[in-house]
ROSEMI-722504 format. One record per atom (N, C-alpha, C): y, z, x negated; atom name; residue in one letter. Coordinates in pm, whole numbers, always signed. Atoms other than C-alpha are relative to their C-alpha. Last residue first. Example, Ala and Ser with C-alpha at 12.3 -4.5 7.8 and 13.67 -1.06 7.14 Angstrom:
! residues 2
+--------+--------+--------+------+------+
|  north |     up |   east | site | code |
+--------+--------+--------+------+------+
|   -119 |     -6 |    +82 |    N |    s |
|   -106 |   +714 |  -1367 |   CA |    s |
|   +109 |    +73 |    +77 |    C |    s |
|   -119 |     +0 |    -89 |    N |    a |
|   -450 |   +780 |  -1230 |   CA |    a |
|   +120 |     +0 |    -90 |    C |    a |
+--------+--------+--------+------+------+
***
This chain:
! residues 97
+--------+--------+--------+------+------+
|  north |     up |   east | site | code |
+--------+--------+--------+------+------+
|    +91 |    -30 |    -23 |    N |    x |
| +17409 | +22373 |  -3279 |   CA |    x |
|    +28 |    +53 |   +143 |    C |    x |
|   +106 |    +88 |     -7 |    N |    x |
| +17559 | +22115 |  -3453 |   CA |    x |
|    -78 |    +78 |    +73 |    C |    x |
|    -21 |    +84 |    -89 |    N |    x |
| +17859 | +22304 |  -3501 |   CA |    x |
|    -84 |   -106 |    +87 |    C |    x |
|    -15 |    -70 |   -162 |    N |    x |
| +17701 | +22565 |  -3659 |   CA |    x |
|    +74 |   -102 |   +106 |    C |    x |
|   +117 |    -88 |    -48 |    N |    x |
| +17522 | +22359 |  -3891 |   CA |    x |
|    +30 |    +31 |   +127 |    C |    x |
|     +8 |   +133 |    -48 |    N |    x |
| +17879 | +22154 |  -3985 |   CA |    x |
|   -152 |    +55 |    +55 |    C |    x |
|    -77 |     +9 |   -170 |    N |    x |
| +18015 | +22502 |  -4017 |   CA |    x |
|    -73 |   -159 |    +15 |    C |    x |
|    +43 |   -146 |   -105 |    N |    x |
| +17729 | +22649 |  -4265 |   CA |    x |
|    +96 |    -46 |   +112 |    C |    x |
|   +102 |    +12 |    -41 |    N |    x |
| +17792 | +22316 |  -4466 |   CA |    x |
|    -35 |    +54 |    +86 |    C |    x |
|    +43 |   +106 |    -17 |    N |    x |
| +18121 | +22368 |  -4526 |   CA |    x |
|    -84 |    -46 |    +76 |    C |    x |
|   -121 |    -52 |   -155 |    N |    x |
| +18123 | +22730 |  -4580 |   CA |    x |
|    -19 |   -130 |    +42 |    C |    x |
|   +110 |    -90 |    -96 |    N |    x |
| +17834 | +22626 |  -4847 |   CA |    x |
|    +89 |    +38 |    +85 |    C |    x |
|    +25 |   -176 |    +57 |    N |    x |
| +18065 | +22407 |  -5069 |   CA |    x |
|    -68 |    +48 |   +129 |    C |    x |
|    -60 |    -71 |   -120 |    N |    x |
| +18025 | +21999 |  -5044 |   CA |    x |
|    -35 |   +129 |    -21 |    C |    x |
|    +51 |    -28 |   -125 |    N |    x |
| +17949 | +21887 |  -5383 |   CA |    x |
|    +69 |    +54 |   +113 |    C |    x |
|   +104 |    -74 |    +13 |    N |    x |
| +18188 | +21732 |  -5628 |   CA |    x |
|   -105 |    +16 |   +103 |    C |    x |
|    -16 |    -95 |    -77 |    N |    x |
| +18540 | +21584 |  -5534 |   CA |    x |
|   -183 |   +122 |    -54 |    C |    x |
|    -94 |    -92 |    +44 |    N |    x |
| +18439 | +21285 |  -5593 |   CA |    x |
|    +34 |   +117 |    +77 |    C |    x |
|   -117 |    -39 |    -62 |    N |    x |
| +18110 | +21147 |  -5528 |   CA |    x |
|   +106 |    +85 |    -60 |    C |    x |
|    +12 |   -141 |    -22 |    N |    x |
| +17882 | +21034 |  -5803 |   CA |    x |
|   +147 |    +25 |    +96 |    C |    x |
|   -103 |    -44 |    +50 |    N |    x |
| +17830 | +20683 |  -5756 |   CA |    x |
|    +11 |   +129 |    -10 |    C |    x |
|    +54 |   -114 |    +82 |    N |    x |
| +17490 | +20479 |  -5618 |   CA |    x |
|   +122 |    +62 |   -122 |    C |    x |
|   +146 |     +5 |    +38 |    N |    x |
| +17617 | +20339 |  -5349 |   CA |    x |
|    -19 |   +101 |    -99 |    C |    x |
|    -21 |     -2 |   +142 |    N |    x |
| +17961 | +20336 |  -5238 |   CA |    x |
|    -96 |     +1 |   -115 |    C |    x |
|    -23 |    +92 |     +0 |    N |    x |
| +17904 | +20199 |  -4869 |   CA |    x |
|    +56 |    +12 |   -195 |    C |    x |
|   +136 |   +134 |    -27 |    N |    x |
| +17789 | +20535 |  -4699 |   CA |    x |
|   +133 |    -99 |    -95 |    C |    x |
|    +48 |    +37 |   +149 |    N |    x |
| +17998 | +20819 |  -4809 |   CA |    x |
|    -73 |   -123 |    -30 |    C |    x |
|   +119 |    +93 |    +14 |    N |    x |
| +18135 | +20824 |  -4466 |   CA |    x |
|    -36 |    -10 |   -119 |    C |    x |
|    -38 |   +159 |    +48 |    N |    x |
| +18401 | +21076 |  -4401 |   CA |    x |
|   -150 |    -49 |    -65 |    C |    x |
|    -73 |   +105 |    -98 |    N |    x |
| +18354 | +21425 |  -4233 |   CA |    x |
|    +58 |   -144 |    -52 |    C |    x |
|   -158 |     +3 |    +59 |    N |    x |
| +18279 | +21613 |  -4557 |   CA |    x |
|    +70 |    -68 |   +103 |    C |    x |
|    -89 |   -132 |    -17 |    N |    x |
| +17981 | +21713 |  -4401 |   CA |    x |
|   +110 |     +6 |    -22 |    C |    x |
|    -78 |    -61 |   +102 |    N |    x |
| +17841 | +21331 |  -4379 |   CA |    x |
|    +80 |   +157 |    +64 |    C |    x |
|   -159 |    +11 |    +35 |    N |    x |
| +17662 | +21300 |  -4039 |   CA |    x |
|     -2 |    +91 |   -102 |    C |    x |
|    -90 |   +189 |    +48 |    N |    x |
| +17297 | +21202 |  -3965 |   CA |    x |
|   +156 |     +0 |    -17 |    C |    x |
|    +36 |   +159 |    -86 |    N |    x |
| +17221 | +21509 |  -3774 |   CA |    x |
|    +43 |   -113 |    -35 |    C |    x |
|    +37 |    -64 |    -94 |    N |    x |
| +17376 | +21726 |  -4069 |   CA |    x |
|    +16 |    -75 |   +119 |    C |    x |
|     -3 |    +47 |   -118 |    N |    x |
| +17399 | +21516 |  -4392 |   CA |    x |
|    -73 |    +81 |    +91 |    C |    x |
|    +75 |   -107 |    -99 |    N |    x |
| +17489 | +21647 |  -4742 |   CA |    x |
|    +11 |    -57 |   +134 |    C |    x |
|   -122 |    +46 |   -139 |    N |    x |
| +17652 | +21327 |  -4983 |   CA |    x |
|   -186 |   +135 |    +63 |    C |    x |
|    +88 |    -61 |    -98 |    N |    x |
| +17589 | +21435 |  -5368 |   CA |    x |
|     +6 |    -61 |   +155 |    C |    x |
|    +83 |   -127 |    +10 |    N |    x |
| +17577 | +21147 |  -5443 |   CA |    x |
|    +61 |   +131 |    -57 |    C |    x |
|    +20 |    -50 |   +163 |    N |    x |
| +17729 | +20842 |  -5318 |   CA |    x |
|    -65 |   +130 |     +0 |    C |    x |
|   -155 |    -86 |    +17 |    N |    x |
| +17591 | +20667 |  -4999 |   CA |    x |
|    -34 |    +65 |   -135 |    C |    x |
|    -95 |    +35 |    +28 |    N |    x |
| +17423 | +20366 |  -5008 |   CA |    x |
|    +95 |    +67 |    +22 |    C |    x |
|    -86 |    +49 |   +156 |    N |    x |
| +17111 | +20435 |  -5115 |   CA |    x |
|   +100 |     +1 |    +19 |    C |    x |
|    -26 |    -89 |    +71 |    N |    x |
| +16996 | +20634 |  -4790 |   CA |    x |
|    +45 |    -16 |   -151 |    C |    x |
|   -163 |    -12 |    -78 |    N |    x |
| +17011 | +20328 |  -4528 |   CA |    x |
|    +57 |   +146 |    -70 |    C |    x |
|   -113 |    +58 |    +45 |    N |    x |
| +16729 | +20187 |  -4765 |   CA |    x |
|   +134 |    +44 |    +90 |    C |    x |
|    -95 |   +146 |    -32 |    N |    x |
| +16503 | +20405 |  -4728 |   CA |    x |
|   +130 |    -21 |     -2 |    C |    x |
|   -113 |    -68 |    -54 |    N |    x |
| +16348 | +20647 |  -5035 |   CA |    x |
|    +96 |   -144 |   +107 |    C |    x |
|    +53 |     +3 |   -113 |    N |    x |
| +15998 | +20501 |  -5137 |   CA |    x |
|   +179 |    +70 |    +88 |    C |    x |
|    +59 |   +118 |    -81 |    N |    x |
| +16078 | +20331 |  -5423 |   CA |    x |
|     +1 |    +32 |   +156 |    C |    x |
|   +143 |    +48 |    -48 |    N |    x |
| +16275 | +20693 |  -5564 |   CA |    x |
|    -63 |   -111 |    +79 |    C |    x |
|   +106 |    +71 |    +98 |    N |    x |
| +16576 | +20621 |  -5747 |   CA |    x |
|   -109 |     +3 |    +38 |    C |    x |
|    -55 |   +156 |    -16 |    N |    x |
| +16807 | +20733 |  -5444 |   CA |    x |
|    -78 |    -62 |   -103 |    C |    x |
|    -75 |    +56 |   +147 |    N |    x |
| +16661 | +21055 |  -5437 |   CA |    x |
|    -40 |   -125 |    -18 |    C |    x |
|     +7 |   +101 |    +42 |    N |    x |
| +16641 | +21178 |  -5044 |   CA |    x |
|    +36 |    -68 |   -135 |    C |    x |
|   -122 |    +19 |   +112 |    N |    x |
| +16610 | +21561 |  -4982 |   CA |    x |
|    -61 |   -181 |    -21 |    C |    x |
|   +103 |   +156 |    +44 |    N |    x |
| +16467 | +21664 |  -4662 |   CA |    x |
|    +95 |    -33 |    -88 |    C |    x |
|    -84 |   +136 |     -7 |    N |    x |
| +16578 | +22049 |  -4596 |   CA |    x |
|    -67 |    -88 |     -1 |    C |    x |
|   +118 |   +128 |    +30 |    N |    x |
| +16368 | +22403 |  -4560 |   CA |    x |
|   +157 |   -126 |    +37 |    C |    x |
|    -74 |    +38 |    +73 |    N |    x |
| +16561 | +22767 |  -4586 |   CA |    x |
|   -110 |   -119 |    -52 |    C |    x |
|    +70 |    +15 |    +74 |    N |    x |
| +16512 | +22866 |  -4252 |   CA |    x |
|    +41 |    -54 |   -144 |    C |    x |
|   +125 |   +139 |    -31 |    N |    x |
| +16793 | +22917 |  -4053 |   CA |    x |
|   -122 |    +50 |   -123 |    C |    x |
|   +166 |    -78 |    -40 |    N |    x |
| +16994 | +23241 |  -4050 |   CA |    x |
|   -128 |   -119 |    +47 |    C |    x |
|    +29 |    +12 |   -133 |    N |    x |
| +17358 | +23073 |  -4050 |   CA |    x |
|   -160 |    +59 |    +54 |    C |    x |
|   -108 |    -63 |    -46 |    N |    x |
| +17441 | +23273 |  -4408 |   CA |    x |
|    -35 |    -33 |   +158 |    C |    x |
|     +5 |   -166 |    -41 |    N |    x |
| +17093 | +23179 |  -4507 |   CA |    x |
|    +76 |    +17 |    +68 |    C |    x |
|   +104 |    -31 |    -73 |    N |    x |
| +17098 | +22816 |  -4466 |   CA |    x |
|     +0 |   +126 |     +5 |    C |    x |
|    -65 |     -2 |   -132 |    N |    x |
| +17465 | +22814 |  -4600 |   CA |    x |
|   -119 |    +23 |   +113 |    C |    x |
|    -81 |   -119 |     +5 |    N |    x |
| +17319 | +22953 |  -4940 |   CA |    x |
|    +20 |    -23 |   +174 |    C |    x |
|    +32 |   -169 |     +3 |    N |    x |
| +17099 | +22706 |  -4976 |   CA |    x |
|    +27 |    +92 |    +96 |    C |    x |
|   +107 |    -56 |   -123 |    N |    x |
| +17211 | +22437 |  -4875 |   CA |    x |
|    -34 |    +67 |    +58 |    C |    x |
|    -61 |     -2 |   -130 |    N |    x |
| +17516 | +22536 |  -5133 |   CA |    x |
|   -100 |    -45 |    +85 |    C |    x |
|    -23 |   -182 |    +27 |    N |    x |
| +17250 | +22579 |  -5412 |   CA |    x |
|    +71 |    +18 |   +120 |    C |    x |
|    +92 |    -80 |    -54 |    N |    x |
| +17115 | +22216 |  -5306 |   CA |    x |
|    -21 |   +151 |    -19 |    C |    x |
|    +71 |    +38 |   -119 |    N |    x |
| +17426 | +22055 |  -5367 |   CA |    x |
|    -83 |   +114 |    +66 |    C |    x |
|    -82 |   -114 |    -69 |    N |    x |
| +17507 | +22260 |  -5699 |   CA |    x |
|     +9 |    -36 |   +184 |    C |    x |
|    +30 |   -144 |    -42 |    N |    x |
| +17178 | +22069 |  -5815 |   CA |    x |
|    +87 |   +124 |    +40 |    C |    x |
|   +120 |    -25 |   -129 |    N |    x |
| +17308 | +21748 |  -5679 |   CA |    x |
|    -52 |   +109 |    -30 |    C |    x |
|     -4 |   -122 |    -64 |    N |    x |
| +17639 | +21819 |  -5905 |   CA |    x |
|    -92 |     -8 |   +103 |    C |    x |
|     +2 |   -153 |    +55 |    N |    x |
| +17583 | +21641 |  -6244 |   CA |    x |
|     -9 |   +100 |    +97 |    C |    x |
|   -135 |    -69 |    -99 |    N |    x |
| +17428 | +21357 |  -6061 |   CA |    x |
|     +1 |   +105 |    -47 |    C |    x |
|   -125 |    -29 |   +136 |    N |    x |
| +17126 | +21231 |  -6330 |   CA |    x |
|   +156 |    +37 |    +96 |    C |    x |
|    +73 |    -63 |    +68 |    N |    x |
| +16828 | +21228 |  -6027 |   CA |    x |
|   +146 |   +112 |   -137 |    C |    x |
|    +78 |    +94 |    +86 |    N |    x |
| +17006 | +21044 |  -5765 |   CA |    x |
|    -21 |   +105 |   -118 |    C |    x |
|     -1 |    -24 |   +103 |    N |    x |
| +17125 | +21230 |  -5421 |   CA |    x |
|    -66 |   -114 |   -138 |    C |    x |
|     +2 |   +165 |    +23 |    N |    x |
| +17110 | +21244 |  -5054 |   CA |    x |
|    +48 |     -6 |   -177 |    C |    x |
|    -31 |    +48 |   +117 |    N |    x |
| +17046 | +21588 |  -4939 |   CA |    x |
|    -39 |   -133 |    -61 |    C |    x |
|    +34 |    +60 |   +102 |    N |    x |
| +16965 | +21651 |  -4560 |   CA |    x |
|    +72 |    -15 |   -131 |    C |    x |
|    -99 |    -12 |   +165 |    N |    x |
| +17003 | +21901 |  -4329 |   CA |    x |
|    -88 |    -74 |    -45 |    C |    x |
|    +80 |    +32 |   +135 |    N |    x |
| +16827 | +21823 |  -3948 |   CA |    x |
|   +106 |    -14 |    -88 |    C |    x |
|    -82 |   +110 |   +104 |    N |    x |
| +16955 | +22048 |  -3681 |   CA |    x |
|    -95 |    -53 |    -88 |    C |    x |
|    +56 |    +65 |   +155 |    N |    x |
| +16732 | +22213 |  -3429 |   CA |    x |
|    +88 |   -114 |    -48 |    C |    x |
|   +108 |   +148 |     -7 |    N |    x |
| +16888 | +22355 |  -3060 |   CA |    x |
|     -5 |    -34 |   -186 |    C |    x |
|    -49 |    +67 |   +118 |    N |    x |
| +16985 | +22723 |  -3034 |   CA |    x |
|    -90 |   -121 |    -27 |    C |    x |
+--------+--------+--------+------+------+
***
């Protein structure tokens, strides 16, 4: 089993980045990973710039949106639709692996 990287892309006031990182969560268990991510918040100075410009929540496994469409280019917006749900996530993992 080869190493995925999960990320959370996010801005502080997003009503659903903390249901984000509950689905992480969750999907990290269900696939039996560890339960470690890299979370990027778009207000922080130090956060780069190819991570502002998607909306937030946006979950990325090896550098790809979970929702299979690009979140990139809407910047700082709250995505619709909400967060991506932990089945979701747990298949874009296992696919990745």
């Amino acid at each position: 089993m080869k190493s995925c990287s999960v990320e959370l892309v996010y801005f502080s006031s997003c009503p659903n980045a903390g249901s984000a990182r509950e689905n992480i969560r969750e999907a990290l268990v269900e696939v039996g990973r560890d339960d470690r991510w890299m979370e990027w918040d778009q207000e922080e100075t130090g956060t780069p710039a190819r991570y502002r410009a998607f909306s937030s929540p946006t979950v990325l496994v090896n550098g790809q949106d979970v929702m299979g469409v690009s979140g990139m280019g809407l910047g700082r917006s709250c995505r619709a639709g909400g967060a991506p749900s932990a089945n979701r996530i747990a298949k874009a993992i296992r696919d990745n692996d």
